[in-house]
C-alpha positions in Angstrom: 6.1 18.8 13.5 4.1 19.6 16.0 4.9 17.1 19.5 1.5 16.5 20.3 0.6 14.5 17.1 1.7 11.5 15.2 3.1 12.2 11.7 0.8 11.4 8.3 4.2 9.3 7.3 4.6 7.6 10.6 1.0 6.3 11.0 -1.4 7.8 8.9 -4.7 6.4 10.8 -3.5 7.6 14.1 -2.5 11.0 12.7 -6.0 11.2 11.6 -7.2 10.4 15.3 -4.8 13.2 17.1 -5.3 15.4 14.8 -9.4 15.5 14.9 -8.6 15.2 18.9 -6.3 17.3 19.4 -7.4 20.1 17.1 -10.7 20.4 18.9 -13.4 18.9 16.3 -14.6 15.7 18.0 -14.8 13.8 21.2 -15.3 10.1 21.9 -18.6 9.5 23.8 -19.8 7.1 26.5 -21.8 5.6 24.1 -19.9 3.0 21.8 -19.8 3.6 17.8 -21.1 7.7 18.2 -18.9 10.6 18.7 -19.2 14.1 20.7 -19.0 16.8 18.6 -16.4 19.9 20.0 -17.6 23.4 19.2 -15.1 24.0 17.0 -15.9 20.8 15.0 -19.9 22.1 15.2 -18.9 25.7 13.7 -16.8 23.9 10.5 -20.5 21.5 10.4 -22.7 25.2 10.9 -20.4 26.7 8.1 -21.1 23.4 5.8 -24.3 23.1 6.5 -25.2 27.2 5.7 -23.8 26.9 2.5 -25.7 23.9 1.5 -29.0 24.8 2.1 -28.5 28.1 0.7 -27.2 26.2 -2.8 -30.3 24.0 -1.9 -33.0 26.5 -2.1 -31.6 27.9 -4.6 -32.8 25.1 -6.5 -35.8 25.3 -5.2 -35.9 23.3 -2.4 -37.6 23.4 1.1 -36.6 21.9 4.8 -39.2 19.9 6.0 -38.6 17.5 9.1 -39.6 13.9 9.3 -39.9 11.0 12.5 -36.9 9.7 13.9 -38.6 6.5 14.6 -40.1 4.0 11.6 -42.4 1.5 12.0 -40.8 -1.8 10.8 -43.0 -2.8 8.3 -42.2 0.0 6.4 -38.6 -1.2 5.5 -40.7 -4.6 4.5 -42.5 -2.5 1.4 -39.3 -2.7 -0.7 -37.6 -5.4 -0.8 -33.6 -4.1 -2.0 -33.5 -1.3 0.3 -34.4 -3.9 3.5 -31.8 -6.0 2.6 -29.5 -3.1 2.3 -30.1 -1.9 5.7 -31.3 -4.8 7.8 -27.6 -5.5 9.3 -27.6 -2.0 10.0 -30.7 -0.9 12.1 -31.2 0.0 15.7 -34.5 -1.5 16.8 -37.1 0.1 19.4 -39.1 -2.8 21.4 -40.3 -1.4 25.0 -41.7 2.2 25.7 -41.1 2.1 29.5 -38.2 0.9 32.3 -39.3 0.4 35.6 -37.3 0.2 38.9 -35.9 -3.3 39.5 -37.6 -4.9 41.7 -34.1 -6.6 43.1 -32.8 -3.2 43.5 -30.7 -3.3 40.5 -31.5 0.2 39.3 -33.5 -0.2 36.5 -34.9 -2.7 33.8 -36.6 -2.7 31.2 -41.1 -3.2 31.3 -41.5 -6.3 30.0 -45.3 -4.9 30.4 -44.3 -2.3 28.0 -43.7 -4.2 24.6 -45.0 -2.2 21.3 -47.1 -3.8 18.9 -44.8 -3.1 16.1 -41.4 -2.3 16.7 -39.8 0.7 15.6 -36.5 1.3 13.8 -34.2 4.6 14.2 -33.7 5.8 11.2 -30.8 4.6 8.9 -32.6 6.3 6.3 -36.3 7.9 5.5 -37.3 6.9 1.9 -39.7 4.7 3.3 -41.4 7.1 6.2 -41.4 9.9 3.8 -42.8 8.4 1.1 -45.7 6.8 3.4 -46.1 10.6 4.0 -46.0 11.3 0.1 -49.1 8.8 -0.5 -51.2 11.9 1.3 -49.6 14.7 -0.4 -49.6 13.8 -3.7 -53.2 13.2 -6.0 -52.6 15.3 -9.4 -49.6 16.6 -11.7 -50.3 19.9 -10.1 -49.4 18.7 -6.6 -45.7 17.9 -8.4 -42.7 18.2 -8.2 -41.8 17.8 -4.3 -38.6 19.3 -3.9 -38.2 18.7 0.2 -35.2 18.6 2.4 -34.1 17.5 5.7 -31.2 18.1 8.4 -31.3 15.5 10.8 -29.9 12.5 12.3 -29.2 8.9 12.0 -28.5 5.5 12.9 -26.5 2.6 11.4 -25.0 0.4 13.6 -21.6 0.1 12.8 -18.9 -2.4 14.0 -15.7 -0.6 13.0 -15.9 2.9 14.0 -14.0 6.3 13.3 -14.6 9.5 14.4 -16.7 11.9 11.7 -16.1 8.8 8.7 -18.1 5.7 10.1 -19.8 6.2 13.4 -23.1 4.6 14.2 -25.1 8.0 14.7 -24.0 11.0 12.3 -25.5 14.1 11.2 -26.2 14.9 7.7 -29.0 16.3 5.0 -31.4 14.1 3.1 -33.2 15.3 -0.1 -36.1 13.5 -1.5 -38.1 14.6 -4.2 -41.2 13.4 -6.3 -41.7 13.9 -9.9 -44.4 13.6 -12.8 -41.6 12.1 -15.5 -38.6 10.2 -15.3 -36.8 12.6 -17.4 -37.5 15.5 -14.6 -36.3 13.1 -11.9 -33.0 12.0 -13.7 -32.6 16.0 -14.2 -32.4 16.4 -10.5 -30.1 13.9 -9.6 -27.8 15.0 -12.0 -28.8 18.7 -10.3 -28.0 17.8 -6.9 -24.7 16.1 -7.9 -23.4 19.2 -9.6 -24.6 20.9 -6.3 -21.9 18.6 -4.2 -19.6 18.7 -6.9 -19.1 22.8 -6.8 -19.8 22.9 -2.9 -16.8 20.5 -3.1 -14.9 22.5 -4.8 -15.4 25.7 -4.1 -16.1 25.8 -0.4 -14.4 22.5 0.9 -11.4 23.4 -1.6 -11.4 19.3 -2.2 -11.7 18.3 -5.9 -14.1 15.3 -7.4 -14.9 13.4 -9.9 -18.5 13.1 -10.7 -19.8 9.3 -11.2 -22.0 6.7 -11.4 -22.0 3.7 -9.3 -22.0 -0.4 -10.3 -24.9 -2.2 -9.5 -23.0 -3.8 -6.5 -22.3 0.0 -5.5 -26.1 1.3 -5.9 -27.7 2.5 -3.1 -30.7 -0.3 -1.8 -33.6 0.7 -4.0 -31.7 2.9 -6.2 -32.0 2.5 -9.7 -28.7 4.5 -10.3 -26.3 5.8 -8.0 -24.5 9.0 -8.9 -21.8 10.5 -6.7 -19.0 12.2 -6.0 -15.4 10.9 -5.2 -12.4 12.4 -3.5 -9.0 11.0 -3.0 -7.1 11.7 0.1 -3.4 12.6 1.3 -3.0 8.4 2.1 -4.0 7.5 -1.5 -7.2 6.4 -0.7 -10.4 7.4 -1.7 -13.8 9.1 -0.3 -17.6 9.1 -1.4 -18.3 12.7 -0.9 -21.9 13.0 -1.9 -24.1 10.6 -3.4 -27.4 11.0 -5.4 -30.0 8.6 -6.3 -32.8 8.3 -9.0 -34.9 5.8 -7.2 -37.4 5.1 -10.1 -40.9 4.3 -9.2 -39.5 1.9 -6.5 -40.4 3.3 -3.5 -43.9 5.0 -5.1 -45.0 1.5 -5.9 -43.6 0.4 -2.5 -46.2 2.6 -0.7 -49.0 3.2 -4.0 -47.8 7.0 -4.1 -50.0 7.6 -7.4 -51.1 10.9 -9.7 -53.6 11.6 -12.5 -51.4 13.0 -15.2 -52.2 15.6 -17.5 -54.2 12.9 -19.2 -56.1 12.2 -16.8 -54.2 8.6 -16.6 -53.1 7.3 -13.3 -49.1 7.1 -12.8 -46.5 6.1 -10.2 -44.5 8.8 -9.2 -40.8 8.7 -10.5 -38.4 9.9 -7.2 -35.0 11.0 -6.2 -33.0 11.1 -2.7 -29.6 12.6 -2.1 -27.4 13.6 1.2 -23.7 14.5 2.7 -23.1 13.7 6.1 -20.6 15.2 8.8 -17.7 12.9 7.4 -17.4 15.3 5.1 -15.5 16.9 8.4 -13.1 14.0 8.2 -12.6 15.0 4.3 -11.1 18.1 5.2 -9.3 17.0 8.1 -7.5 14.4 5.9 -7.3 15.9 2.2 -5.5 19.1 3.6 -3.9 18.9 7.3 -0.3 18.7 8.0 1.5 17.5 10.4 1.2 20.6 12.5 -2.4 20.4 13.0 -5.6 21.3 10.8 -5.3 23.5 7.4 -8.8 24.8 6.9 -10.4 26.3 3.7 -11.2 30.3 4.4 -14.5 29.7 3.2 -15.3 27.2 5.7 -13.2 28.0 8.3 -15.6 28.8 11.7 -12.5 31.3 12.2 -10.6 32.8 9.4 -8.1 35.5 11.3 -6.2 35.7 14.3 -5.1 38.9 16.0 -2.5 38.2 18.6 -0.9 41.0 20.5 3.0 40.7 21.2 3.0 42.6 24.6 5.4 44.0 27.1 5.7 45.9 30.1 4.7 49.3 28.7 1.0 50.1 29.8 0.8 52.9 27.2 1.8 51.0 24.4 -0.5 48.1 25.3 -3.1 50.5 24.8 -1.9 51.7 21.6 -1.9 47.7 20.4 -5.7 47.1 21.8 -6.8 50.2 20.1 -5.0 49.4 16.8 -6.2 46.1 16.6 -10.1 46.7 17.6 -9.8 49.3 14.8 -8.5 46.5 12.4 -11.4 43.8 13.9 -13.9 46.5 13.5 -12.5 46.8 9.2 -12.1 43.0 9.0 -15.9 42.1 10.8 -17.0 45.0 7.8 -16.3 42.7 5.3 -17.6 39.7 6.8 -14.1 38.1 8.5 -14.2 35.9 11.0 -12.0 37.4 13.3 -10.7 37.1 16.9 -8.7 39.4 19.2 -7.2 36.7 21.5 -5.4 39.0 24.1 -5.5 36.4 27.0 -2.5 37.5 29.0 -2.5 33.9 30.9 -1.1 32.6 27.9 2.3 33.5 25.7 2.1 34.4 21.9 4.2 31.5 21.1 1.8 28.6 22.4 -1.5 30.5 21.0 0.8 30.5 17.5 1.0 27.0 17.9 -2.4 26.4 19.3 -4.1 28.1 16.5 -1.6 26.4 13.8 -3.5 23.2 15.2 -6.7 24.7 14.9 -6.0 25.5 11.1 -7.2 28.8 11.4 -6.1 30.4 8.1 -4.7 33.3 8.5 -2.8 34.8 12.0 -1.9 38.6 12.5 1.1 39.0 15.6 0.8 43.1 16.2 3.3 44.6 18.9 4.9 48.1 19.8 7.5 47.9 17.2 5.1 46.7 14.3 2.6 49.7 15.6 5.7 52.5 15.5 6.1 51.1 11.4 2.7 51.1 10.9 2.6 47.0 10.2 2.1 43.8 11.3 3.3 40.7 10.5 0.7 38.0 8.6 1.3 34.1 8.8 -0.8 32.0 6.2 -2.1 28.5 7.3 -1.8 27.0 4.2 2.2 27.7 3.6 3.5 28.6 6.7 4.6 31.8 4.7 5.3 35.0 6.9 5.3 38.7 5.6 4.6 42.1 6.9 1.9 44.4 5.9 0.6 47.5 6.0 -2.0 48.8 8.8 -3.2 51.3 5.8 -5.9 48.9 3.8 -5.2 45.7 5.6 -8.7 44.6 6.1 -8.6 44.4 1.8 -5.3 42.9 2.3 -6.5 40.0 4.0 -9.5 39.4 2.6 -7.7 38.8 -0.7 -5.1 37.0 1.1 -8.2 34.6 2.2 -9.2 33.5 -1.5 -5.7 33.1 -2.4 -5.4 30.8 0.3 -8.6 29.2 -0.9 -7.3 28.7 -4.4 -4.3 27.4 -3.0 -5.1 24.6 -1.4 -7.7 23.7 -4.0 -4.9 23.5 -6.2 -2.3 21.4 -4.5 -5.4 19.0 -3.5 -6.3 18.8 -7.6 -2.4 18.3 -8.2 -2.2 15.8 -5.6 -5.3 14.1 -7.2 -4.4 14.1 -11.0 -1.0 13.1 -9.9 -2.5 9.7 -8.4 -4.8 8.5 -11.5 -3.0 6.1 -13.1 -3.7 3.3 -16.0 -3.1 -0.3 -15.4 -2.7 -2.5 -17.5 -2.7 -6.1 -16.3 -3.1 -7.6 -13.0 0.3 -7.3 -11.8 0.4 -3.8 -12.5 -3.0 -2.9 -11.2 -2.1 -4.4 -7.9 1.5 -3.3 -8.0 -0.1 0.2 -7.9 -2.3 -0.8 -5.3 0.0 -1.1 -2.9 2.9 1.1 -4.0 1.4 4.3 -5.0 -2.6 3.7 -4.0 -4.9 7.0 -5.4 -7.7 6.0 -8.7 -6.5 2.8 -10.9 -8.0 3.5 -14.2 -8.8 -0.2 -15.4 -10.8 -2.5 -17.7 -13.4 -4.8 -16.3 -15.4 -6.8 -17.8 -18.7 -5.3 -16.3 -19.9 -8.3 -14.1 -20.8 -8.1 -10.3 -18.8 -11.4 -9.6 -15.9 -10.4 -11.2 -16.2 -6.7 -8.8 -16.3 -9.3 -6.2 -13.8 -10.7 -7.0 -11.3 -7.9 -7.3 -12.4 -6.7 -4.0 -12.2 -10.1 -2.5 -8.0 -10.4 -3.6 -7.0 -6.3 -3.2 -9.7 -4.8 -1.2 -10.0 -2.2 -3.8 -13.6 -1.2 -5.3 -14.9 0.1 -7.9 -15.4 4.2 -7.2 -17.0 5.1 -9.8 -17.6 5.2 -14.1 -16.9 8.4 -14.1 -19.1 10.4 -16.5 -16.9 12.2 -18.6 -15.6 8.7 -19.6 -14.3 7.9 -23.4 -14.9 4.4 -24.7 -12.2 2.5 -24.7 -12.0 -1.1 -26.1 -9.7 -3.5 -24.3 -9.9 -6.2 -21.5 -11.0 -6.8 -17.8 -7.3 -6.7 -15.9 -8.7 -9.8 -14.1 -10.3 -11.8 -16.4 -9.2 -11.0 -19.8 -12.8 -10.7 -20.9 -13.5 -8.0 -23.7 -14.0 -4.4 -21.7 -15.8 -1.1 -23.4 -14.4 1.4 -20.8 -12.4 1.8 -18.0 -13.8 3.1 -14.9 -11.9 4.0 -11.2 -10.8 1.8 -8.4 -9.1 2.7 -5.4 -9.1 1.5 -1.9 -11.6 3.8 0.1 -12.9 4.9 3.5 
């Protein structure tokens, strides 16, 4: 293990903390509640963010770019998604500081107070869809399929770097429909988008979901998402995706003429990730020698360090070698550093980039060169073998997706291993606390009895997964008469 960090099994939480230090993702800022974001961390967000938009426009989707700021009487219009925010919202009063006049630096213009106040952004259904009223007149100006990257603000009380911070980065979709049929279609869409970015990218396995009314997004009609479990037992929203209904069109009279030539609300849809999906990685596959990041994602995926010594000759051999194997590796699309720093010894950049969770590392030196090898180290394993300088660059490429498969595979092992069934009470919480992953459970489909159960365990109800069987039997708390069971777990 490596010195520098606390072990998963000694203190999980602070592990977490070192490790997203330490391995050069995050920062804490002078600002309380928000985080600096490290290049390295910025490059694994780049990476996410790349693939997303190219699965999202794929489906048809565009990047627009809305305010930052909302005018509060927007959040008024509808009445569920206020509430759900309210606690949550930064709030802009004064335009203008002036110098204090005491000599105190600066204060604010008491002069200088807006009409209306603004809000920062927690979310934009309601400034896009005051936008919306003006796009939208007839069935042919339909669908909006619009995306954004941006920004946002919840103020948050408990913090933690990438999973809860009060400003975070991350995508919102929000599209406009002439049916409710087309609008459920895309929320499904844009789940099955998470799901197999998930999956195939992030190399972290989900179950697909709905939410309980207590769950639901503020305005949602239904909340579908995505949930993960990590290394700790406990569980993670992913992705979630919401068909808003004609909330938010009746909210701001966003109208059509229909094919009819009847007027209509327009039926909607919103959808996002955000940078905790950083954390998700950091915590579903690191070790407790630093980072283990998926190839696909990885902002480096090989390291070429030379093993030098006093020979100038065959420290010439070594660079020429190895910027003949960057060159092959860069032709296939690798990301690949030669890290020939000579201020630093091959056995602390081992470790340094072990920490880093780059996934694969290549040591060259004289010797390997006279045998025509080198020798490869996998992230993912710790696994060491020598190969061949003829064809490497094919070598490691498919070395890269076997890594990928990997550690999607000992995540989806992990994961299956901790769904379990309870029973009764004693058993659902006896699981709680001794093995913690997703407690398959009866419940007897009530908000106060969800409340309850979160109340006495501080477990929640993930998900209904949908791929769920019927299943007659009764609520673990109650005893009332229960159709299905659906997922709890304790969660981030």
């Amino acid at each position: 293990m490596s010195e520098n960090l606390t072990s998963r099994e000694q203190d999980y939480s602070q592990w977490y903390n070192d490790l997203v230090l330490k391995g050069g993702l995050a920062d804490y800022s002078a600002v309380r509640g928000c985080m600096v974001i490290k290049p390295h961390g910025y490059a694994l967000w780049e990476n996410m963010q790349q693939q997303l938009d190219r699965m999202f426009k794929e489906t048809g989707h565009q990047n627009a770019y809305f305010p930052l700021f909302i005018p509060k009487s927007y959040l008024s219009k509808e009445a569920a998604h206020v509430d759900g925010f309210a606690k949550e919202c930064a709030v802009v009063t004064h335009y203008r500081l002036k110098n204090d006049p005491n000599g105190n630096g600066v204060i604010v213009d008491p002069e200088a107070k807006l009409e209306e106040e603004l809000i920062v952004r927690p979310t934009s259904e309601t400034i896009i869809w005051s936008t919306y009223k003006n796009w939208v007149q007839s069935y042919r100006d339909l669908p909006i399929l619009v995306n954004q990257w941006a920004n946002v603000v919840r103020w948050e009380m408990r913090t933690r770097l990438f999973l809860r911070t009060a400003e975070f980065l991350w995508q919102e979709g929000h599209t406009a429909h002439a049916t409710k049929e087309e609008a459920v279609a895309e929320t499904r869409q844009m789940l099955d988008v998470y799901a197999q970015f998930a999956e195939e990218y992030m190399a972290l396995p989900v179950i697909r979901g709905v939410k309980t009314a207590n769950e639901r997004f503020a305005g949602a009609e239904d909340t579908y998402c995505i949930e993960a479990l990590m290394q700790d037992g406990k569980a993670l929203q992913a992705g979630t995706s919401h068909f808003l209904g004609q909330n938010f069109a009746k909210a701001f009279d966003v109208t059509f003429t229909d094919k009819e030539n009847k007027i209509e609300h327009v039926w909607a849809t919103s959808w996002g990730v955000s940078t905790r999906l950083v954390g998700a990685i950091v915590m579903a596959h690191g070790d407790d020698n630093g980072l283990v990041l998926p190839p696909r994602l990885a902002p480096l995926q090989v390291v070429i360090v030379p093993i030098y010594n006093k020979d100038a000759a065959a420290r010439e051999k070594i660079d020429n070698a190895v910027n003949q194997l960057k060159q092959e590796l860069q032709a296939k699309g690798i990301r690949v550093k030669y890290d020939n720093d000579d201020t630093t010894r091959p056995g602390w950049k081992f470790a340094e980039y072990e920490l880093r969770g780059v996934p694969v590392r290549i040591a060259l030196g004289a010797r390997d060169l006279e045998n025509n090898q080198a020798e490869v180290a996998r992230r993912d394993t710790k696994e060491k073998a020598s190969y061949s300088l003829d064809g490497m660059a094919d070598k490691i490429g498919s070395l890269l997706e076997e890594i990928q498969a990997n550690m999607f595979a000992k995540a989806k092992a992990y994961r299956d291993e901790h769904i379990t069934k309870a029973e009764s009470w004693d058993d659902f919480v006896k699981l709680l606390d001794e093995k913690g992953g997703f407690i398959a459970a009866h419940w007897d489909g009530t908000g106060e009895t969800e409340d309850k159960i979160k109340e006495l365990t501080k477990a929640t109800i993930r998900c209904i997964p949908l791929n769920n069987e019927q299943e007659e039997g009764k609520c673990i708390l109650t005893g009332k008469p229960s159709g299905q069971r659906v997922l709890f777990a304790r969660a981030y």
